[in-house]
N, CA, C, O and CB atoms as a CASP TS submission, in Angstrom:
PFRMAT TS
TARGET T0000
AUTHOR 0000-0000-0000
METHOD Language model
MODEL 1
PARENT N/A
ATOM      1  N   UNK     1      -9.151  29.511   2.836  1.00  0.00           N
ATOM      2  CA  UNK     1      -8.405  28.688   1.908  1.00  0.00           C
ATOM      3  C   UNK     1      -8.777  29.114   0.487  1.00  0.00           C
ATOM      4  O   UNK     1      -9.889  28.839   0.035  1.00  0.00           O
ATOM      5  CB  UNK     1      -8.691  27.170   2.142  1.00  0.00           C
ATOM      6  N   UNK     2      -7.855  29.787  -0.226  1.00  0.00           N
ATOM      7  CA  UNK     2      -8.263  29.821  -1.046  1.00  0.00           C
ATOM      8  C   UNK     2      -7.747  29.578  -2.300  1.00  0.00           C
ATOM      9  O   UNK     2      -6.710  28.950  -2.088  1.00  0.00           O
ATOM     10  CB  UNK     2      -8.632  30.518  -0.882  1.00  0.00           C
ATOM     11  N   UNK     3      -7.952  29.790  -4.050  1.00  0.00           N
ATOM     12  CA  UNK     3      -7.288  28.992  -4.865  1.00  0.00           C
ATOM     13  C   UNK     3      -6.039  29.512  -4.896  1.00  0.00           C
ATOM     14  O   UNK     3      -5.616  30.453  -4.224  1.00  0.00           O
ATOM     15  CB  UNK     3      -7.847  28.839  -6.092  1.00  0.00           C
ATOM     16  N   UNK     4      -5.398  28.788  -5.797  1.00  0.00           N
ATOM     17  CA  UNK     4      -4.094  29.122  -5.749  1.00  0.00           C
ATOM     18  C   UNK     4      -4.030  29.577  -7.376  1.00  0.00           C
ATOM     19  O   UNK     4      -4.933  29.165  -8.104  1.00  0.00           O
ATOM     20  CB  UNK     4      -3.059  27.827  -5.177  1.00  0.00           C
ATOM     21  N   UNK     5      -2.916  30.466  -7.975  1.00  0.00           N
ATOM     22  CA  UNK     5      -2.642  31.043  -9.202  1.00  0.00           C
ATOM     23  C   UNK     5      -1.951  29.987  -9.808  1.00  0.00           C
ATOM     24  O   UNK     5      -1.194  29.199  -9.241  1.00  0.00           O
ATOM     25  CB  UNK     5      -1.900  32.339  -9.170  1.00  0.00           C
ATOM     26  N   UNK     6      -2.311  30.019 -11.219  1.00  0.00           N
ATOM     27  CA  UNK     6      -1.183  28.725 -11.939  1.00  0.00           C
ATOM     28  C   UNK     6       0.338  28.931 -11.667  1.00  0.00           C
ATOM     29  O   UNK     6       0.974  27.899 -11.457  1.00  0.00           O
ATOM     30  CB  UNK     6      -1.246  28.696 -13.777  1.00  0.00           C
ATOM     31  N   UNK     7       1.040  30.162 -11.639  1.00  0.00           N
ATOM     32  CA  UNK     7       2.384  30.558 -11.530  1.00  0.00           C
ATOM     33  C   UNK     7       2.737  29.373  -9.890  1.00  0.00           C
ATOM     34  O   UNK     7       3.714  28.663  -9.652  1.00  0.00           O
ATOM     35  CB  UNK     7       2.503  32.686 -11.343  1.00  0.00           C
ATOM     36  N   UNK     8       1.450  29.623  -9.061  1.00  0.00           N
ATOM     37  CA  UNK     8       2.000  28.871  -7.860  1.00  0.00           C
ATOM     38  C   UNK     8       2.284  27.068  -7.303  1.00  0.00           C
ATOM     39  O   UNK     8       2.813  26.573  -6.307  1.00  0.00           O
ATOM     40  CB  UNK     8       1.141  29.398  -7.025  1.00  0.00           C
ATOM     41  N   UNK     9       1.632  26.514  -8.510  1.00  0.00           N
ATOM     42  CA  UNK     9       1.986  25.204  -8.816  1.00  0.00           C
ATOM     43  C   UNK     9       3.187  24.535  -8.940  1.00  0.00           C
ATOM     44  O   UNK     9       4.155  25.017  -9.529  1.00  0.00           O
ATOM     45  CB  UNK     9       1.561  25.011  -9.703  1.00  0.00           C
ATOM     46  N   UNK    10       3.178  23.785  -8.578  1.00  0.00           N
ATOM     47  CA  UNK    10       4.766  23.535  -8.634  1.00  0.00           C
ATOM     48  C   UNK    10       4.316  21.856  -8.921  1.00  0.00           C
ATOM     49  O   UNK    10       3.443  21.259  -8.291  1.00  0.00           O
ATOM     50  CB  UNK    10       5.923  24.021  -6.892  1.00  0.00           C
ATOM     51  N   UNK    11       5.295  21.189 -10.221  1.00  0.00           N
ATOM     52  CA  UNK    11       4.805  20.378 -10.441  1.00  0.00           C
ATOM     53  C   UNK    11       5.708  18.917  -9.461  1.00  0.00           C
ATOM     54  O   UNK    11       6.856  19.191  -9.112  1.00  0.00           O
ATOM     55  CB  UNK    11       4.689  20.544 -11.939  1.00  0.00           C
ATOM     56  N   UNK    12       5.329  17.904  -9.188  1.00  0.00           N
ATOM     57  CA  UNK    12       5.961  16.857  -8.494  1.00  0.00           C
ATOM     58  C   UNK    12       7.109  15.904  -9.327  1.00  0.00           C
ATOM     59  O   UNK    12       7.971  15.421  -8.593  1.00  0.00           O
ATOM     60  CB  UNK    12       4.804  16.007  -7.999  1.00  0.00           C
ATOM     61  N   UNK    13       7.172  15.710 -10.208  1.00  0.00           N
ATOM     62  CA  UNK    13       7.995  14.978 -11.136  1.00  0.00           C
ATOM     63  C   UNK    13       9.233  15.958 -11.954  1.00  0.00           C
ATOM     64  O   UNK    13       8.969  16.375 -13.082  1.00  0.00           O
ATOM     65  CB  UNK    13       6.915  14.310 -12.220  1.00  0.00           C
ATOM     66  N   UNK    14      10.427  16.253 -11.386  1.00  0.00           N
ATOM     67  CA  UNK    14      11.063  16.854 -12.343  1.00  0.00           C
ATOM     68  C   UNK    14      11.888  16.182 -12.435  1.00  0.00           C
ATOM     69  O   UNK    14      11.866  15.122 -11.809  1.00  0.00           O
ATOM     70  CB  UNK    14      11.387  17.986 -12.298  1.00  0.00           C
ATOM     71  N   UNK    15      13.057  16.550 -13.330  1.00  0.00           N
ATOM     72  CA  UNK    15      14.181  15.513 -13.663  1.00  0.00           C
ATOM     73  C   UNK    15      15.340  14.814 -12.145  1.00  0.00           C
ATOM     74  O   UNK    15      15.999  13.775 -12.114  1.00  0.00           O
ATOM     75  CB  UNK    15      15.247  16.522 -14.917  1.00  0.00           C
ATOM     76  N   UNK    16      15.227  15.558 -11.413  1.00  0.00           N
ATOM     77  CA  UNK    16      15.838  15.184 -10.361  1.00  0.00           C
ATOM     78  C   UNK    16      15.095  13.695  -9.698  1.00  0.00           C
ATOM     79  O   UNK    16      15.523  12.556  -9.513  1.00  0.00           O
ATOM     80  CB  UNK    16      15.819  16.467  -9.429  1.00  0.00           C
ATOM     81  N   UNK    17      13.556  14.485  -9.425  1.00  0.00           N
ATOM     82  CA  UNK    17      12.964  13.783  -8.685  1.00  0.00           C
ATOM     83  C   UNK    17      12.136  12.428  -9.316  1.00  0.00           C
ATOM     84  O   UNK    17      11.778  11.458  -8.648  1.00  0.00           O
ATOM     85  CB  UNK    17      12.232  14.691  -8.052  1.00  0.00           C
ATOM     86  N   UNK    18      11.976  12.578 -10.448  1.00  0.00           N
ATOM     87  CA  UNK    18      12.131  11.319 -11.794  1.00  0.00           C
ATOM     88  C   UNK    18      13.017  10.249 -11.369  1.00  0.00           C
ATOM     89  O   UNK    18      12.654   9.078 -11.256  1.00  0.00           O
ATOM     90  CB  UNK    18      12.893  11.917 -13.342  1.00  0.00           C
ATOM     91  N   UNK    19      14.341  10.738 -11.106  1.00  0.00           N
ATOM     92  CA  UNK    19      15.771   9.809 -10.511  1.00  0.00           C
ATOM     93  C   UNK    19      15.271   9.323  -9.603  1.00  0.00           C
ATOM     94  O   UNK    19      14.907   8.148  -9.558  1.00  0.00           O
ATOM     95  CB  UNK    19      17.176  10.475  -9.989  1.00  0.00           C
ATOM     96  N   UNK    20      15.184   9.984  -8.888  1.00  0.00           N
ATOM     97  CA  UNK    20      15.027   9.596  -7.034  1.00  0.00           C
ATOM     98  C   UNK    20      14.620   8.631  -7.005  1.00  0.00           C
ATOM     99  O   UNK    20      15.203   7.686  -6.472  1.00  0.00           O
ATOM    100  CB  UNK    20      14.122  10.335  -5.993  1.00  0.00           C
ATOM    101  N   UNK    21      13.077   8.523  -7.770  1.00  0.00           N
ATOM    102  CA  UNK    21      11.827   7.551  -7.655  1.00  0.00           C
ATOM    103  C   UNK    21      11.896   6.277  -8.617  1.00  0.00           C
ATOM    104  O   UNK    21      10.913   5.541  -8.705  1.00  0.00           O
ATOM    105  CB  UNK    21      10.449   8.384  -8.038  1.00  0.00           C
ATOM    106  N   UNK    22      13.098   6.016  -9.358  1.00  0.00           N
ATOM    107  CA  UNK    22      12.842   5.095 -10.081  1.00  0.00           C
ATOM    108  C   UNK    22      12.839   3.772  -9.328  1.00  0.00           C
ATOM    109  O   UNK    22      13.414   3.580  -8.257  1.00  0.00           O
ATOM    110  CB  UNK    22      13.659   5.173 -11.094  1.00  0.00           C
ATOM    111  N   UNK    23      12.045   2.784 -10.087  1.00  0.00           N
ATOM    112  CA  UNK    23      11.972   1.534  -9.250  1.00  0.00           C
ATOM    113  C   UNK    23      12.609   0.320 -10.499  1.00  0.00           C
ATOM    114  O   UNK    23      12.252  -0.855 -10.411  1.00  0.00           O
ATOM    115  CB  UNK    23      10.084   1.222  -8.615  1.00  0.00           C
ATOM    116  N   UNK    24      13.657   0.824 -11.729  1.00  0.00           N
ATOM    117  CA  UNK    24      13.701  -0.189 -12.496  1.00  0.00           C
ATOM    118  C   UNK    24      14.476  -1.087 -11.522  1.00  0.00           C
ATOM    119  O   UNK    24      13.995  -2.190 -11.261  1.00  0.00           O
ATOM    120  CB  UNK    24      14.284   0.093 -13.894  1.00  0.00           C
ATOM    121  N   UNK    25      15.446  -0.770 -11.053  1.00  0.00           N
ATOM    122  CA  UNK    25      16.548  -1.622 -10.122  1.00  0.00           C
ATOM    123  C   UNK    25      15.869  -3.039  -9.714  1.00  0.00           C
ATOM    124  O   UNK    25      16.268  -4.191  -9.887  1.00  0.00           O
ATOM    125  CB  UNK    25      16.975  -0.709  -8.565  1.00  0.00           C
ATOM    126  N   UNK    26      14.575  -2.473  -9.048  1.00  0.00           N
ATOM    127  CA  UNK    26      13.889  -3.572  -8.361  1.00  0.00           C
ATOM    128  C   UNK    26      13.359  -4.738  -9.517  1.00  0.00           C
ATOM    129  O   UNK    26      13.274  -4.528 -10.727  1.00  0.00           O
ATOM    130  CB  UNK    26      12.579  -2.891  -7.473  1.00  0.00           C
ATOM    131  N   UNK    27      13.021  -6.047  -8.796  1.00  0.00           N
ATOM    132  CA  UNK    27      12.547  -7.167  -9.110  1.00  0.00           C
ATOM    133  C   UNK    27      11.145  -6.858  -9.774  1.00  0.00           C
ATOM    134  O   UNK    27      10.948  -7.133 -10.957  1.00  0.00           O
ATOM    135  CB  UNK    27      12.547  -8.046  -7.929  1.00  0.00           C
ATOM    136  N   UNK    28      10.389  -6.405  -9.152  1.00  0.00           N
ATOM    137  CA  UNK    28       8.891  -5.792  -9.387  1.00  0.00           C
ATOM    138  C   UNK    28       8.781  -4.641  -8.919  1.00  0.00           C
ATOM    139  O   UNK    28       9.667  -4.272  -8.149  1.00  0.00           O
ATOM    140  CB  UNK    28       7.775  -6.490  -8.808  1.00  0.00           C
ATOM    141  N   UNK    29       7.940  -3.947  -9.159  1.00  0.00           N
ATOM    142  CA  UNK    29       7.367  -2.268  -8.871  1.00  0.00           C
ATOM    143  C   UNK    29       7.052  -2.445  -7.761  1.00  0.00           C
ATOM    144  O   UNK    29       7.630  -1.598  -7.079  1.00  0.00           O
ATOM    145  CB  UNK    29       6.095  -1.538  -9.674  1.00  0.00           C
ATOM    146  N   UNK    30       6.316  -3.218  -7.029  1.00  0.00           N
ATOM    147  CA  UNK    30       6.084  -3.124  -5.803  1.00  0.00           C
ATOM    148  C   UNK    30       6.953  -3.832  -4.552  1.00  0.00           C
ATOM    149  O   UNK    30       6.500  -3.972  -3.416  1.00  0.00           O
ATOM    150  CB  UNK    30       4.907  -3.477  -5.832  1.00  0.00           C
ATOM    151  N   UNK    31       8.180  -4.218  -4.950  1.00  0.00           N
ATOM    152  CA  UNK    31       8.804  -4.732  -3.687  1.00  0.00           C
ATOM    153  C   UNK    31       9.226  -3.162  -3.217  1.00  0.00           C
ATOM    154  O   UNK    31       9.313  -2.229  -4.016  1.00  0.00           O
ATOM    155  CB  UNK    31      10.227  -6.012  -3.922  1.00  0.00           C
ATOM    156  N   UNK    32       9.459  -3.060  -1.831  1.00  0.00           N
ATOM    157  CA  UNK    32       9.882  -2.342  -1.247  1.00  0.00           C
ATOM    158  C   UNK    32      11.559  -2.230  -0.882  1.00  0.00           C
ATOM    159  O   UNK    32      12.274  -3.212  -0.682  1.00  0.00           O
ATOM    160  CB  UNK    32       9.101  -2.475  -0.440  1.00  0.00           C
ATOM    161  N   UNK    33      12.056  -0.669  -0.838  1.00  0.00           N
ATOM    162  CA  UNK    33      13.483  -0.268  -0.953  1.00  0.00           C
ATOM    163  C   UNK    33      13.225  -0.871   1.248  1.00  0.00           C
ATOM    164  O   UNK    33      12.344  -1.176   2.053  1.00  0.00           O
ATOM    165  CB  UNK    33      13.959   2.098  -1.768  1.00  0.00           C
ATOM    166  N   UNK    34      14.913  -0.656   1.128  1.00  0.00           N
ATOM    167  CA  UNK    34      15.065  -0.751   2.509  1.00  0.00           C
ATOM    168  C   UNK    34      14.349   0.271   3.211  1.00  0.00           C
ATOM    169  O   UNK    34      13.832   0.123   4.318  1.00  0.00           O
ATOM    170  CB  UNK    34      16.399  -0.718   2.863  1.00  0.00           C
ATOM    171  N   UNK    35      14.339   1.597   2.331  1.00  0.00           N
ATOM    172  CA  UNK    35      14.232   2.775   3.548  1.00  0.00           C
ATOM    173  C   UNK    35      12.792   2.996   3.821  1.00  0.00           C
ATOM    174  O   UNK    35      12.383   3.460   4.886  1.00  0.00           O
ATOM    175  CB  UNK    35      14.918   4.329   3.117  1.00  0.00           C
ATOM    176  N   UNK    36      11.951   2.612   2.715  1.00  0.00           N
ATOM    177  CA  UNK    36      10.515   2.769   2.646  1.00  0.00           C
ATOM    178  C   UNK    36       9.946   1.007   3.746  1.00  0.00           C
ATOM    179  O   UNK    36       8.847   0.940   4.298  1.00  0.00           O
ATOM    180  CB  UNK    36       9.977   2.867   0.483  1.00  0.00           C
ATOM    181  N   UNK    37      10.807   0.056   3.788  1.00  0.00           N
ATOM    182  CA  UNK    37      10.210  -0.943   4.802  1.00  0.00           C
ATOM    183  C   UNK    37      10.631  -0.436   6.129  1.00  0.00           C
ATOM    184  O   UNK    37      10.111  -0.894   7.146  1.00  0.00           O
ATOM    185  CB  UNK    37      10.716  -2.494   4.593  1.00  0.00           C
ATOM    186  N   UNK    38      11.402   0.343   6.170  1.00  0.00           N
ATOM    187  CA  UNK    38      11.908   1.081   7.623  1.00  0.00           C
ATOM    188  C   UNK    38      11.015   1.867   8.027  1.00  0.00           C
ATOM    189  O   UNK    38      10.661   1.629   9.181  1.00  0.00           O
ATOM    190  CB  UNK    38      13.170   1.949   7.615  1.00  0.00           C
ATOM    191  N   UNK    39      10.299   3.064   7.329  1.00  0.00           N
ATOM    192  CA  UNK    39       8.900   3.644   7.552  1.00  0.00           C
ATOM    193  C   UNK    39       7.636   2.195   8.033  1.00  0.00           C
ATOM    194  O   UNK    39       6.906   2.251   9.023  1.00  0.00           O
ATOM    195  CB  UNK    39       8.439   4.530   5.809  1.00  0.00           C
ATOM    196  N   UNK    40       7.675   1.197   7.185  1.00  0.00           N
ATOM    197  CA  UNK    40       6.470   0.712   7.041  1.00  0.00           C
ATOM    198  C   UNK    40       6.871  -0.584   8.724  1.00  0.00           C
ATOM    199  O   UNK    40       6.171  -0.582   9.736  1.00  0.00           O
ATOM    200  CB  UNK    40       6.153  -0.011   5.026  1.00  0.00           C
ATOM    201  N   UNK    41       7.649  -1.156   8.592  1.00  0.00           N
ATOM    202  CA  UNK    41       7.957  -2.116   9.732  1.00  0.00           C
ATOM    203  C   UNK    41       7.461  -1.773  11.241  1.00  0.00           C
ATOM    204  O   UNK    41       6.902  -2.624  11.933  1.00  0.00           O
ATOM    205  CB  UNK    41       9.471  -2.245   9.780  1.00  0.00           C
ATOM    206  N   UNK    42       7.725  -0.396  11.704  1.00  0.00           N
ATOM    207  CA  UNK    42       6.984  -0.095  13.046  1.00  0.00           C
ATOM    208  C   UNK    42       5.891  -0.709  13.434  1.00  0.00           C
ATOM    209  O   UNK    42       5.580  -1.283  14.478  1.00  0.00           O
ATOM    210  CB  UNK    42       6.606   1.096  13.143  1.00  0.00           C
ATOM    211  N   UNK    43       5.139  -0.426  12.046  1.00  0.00           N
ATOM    212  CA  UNK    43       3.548  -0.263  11.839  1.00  0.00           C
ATOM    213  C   UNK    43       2.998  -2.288  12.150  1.00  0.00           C
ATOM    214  O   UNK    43       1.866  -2.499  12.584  1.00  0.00           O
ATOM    215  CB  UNK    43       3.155   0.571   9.624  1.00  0.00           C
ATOM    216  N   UNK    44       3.597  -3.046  11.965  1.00  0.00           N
ATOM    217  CA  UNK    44       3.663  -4.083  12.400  1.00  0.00           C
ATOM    218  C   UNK    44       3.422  -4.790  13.288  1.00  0.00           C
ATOM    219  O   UNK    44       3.839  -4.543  14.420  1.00  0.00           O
ATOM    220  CB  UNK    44       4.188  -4.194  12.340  1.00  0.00           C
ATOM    221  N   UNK    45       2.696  -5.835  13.011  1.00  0.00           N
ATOM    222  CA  UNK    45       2.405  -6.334  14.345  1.00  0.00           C
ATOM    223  C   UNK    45       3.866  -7.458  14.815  1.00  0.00           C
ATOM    224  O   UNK    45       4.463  -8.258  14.094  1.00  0.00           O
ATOM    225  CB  UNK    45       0.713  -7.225  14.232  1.00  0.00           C
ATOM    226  N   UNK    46       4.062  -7.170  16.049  1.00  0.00           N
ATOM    227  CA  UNK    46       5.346  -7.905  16.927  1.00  0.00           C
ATOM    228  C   UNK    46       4.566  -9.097  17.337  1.00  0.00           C
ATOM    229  O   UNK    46       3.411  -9.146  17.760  1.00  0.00           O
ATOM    230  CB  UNK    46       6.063  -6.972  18.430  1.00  0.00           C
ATOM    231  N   UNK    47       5.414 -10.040  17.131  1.00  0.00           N
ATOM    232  CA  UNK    47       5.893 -11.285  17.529  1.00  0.00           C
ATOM    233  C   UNK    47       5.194 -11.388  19.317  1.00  0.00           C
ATOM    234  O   UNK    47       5.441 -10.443  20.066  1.00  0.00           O
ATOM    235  CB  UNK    47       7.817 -11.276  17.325  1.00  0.00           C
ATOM    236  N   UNK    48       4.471 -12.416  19.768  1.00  0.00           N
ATOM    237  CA  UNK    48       4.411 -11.833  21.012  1.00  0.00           C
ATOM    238  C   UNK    48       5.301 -13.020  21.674  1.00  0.00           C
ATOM    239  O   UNK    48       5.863 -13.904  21.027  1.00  0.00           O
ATOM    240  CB  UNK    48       2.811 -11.528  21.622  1.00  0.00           C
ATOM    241  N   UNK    49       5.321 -12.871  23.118  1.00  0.00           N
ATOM    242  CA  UNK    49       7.054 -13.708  23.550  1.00  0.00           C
ATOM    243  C   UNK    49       6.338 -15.272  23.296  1.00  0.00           C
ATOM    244  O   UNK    49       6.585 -16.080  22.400  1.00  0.00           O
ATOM    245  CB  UNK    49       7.907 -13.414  25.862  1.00  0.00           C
ATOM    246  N   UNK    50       5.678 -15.339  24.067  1.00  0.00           N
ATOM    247  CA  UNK    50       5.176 -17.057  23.885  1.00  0.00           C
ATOM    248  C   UNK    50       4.804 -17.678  22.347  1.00  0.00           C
ATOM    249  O   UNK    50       4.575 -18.885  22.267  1.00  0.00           O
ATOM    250  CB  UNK    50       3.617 -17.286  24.804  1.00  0.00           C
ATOM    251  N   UNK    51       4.765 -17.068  21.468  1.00  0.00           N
ATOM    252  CA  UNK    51       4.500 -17.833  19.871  1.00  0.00           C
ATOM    253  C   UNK    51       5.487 -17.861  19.408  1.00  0.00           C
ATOM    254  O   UNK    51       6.517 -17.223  19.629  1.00  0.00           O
ATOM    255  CB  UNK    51       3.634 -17.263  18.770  1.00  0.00           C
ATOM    256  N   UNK    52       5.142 -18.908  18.452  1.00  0.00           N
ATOM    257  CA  UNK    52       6.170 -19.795  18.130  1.00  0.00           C
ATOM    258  C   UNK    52       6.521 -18.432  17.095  1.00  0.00           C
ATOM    259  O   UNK    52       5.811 -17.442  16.919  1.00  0.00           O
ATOM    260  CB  UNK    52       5.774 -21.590  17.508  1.00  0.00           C
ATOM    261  N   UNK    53       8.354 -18.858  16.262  1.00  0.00           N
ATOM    262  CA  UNK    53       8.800 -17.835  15.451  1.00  0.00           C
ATOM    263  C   UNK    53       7.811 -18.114  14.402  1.00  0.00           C
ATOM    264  O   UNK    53       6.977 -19.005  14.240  1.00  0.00           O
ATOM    265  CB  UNK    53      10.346 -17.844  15.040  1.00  0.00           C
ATOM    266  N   UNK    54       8.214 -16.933  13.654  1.00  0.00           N
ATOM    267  CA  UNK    54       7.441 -16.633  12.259  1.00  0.00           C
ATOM    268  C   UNK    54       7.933 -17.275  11.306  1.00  0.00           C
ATOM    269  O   UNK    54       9.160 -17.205  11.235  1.00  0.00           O
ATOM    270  CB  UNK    54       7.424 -15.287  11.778  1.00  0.00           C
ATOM    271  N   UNK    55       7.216 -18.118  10.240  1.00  0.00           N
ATOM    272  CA  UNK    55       7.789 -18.724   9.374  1.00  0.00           C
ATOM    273  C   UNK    55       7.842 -17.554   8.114  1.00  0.00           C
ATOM    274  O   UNK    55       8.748 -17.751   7.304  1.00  0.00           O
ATOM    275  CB  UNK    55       7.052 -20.094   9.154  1.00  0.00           C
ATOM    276  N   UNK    56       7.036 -16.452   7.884  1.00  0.00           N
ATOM    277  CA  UNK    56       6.872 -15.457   6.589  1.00  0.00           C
ATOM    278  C   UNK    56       7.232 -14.135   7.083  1.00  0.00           C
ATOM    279  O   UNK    56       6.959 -13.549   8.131  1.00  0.00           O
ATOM    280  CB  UNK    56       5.301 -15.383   5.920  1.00  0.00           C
ATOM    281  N   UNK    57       7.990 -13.785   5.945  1.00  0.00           N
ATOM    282  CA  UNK    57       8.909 -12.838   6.116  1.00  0.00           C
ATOM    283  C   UNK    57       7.491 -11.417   6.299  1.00  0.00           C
ATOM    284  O   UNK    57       6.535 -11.126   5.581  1.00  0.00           O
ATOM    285  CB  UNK    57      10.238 -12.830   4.570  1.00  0.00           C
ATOM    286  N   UNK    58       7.720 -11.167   6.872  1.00  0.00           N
ATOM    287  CA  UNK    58       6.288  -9.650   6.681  1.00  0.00           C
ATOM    288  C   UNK    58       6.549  -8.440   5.797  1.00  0.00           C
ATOM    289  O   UNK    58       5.669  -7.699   5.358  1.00  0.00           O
ATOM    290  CB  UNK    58       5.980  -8.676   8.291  1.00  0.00           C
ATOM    291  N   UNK    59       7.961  -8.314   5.568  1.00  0.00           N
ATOM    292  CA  UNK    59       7.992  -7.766   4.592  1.00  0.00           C
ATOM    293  C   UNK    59       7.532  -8.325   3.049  1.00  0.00           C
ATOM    294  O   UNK    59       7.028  -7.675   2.134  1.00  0.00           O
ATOM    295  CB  UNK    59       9.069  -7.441   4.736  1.00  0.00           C
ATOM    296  N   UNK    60       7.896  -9.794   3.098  1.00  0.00           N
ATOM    297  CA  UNK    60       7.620 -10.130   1.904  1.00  0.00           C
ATOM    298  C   UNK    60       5.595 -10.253   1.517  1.00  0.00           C
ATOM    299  O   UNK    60       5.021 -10.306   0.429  1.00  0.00           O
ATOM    300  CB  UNK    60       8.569 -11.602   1.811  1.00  0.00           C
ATOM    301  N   UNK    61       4.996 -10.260   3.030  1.00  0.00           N
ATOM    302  CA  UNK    61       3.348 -10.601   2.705  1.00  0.00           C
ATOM    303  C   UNK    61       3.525  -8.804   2.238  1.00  0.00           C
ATOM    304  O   UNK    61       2.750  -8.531   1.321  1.00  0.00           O
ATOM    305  CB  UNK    61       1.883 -11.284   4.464  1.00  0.00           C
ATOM    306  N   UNK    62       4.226  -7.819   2.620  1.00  0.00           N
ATOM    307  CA  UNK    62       3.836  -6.530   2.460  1.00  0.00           C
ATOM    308  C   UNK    62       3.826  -6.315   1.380  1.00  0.00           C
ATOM    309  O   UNK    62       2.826  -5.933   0.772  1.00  0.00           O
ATOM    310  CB  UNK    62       4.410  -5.670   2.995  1.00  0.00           C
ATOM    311  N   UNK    63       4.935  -6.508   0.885  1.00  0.00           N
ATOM    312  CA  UNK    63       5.186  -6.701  -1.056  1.00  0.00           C
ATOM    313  C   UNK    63       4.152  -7.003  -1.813  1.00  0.00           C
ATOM    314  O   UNK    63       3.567  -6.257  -2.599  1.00  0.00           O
ATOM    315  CB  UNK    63       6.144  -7.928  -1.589  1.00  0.00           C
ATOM    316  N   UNK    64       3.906  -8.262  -1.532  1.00  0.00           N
ATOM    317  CA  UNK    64       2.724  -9.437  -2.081  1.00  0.00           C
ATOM    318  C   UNK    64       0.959  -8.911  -2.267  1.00  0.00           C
ATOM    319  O   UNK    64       0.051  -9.174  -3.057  1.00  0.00           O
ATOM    320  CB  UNK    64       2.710 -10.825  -0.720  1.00  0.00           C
ATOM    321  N   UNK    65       1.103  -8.164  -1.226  1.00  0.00           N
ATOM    322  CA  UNK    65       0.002  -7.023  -1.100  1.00  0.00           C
ATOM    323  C   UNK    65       0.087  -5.931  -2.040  1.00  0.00           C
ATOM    324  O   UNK    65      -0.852  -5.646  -2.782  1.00  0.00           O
ATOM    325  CB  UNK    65       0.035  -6.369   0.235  1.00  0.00           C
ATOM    326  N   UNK    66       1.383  -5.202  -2.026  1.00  0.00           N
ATOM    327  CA  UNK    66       1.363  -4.190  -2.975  1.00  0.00           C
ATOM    328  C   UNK    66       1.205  -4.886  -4.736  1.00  0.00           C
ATOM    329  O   UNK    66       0.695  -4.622  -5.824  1.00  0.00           O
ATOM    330  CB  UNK    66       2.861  -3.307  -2.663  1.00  0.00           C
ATOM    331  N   UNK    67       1.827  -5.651  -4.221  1.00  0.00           N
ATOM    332  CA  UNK    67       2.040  -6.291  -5.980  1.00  0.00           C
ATOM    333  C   UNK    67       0.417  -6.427  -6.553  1.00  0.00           C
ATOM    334  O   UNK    67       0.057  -5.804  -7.552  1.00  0.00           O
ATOM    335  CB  UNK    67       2.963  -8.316  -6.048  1.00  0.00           C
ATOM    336  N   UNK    68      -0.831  -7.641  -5.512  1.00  0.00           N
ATOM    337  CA  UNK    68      -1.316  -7.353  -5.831  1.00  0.00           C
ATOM    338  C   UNK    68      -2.474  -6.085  -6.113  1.00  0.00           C
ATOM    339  O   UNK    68      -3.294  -6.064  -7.031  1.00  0.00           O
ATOM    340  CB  UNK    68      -1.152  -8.010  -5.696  1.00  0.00           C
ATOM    341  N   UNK    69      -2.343  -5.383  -5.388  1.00  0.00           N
ATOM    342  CA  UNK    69      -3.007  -3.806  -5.455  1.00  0.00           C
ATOM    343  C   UNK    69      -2.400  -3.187  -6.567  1.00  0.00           C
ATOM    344  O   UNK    69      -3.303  -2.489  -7.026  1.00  0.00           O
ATOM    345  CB  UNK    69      -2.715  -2.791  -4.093  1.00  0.00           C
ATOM    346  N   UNK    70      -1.385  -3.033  -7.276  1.00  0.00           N
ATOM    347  CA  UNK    70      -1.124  -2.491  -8.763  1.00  0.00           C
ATOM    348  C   UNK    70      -1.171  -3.385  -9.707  1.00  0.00           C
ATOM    349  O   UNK    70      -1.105  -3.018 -10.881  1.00  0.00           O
ATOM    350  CB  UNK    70       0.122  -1.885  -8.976  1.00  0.00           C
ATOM    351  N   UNK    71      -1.253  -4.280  -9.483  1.00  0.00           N
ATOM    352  CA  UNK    71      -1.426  -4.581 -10.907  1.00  0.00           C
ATOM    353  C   UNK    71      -3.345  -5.795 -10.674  1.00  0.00           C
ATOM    354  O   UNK    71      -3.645  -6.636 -11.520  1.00  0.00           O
ATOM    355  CB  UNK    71       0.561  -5.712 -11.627  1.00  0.00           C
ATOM    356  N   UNK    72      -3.760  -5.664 -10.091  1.00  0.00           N
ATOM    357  CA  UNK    72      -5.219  -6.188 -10.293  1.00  0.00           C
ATOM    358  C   UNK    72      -5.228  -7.659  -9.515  1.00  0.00           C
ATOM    359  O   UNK    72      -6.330  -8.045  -9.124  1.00  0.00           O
ATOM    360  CB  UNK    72      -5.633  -6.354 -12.076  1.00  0.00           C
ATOM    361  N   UNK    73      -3.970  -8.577  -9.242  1.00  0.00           N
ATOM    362  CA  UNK    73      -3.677  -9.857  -9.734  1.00  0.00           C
ATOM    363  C   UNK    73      -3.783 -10.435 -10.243  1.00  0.00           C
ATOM    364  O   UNK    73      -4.383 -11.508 -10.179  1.00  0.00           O
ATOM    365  CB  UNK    73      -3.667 -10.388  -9.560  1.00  0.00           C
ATOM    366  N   UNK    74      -2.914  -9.676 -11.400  1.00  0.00           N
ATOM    367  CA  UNK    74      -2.551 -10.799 -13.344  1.00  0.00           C
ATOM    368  C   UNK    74      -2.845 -12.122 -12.863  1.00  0.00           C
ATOM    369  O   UNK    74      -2.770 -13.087 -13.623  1.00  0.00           O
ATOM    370  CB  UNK    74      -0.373 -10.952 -14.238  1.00  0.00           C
TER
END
């Protein structure tokens, strides 16, 4: 493994990908797009048959988590 030359860098943020990633749309920085809770939802723990339904949305404790992990909890 070895280093790599500056020419071979390639940087992550260009004007395209600037677009892609914006999150003004959203409510807060950390609520999640549909497609990124579609990655994250698998990962979830299921409902098992005998308990009662869920009263909290799990996406929304997922949010609530991210929210507080960026910003400290203002």
């Amino acid at each position: 493994m070895g280093l790599r030359e500056p020419d071979e860098i390639k940087m992550a943020w260009t004007e395209i990908t600037r677009a892609q990633y914006r999150r003004d749309d959203l409510k807060y920085a950390s609520d999640l797009r549909d497609a990124e809770w579609a990655l994250i939802a698998p990962l979830m723990p299921e409902r098992k048959r005998l308990e009662r339904p869920r009263r909290t949305d799990l996406r929304r404790v997922m949010e609530a988590i991210l929210y507080i992990v960026t910003t400290g909890c203002q």
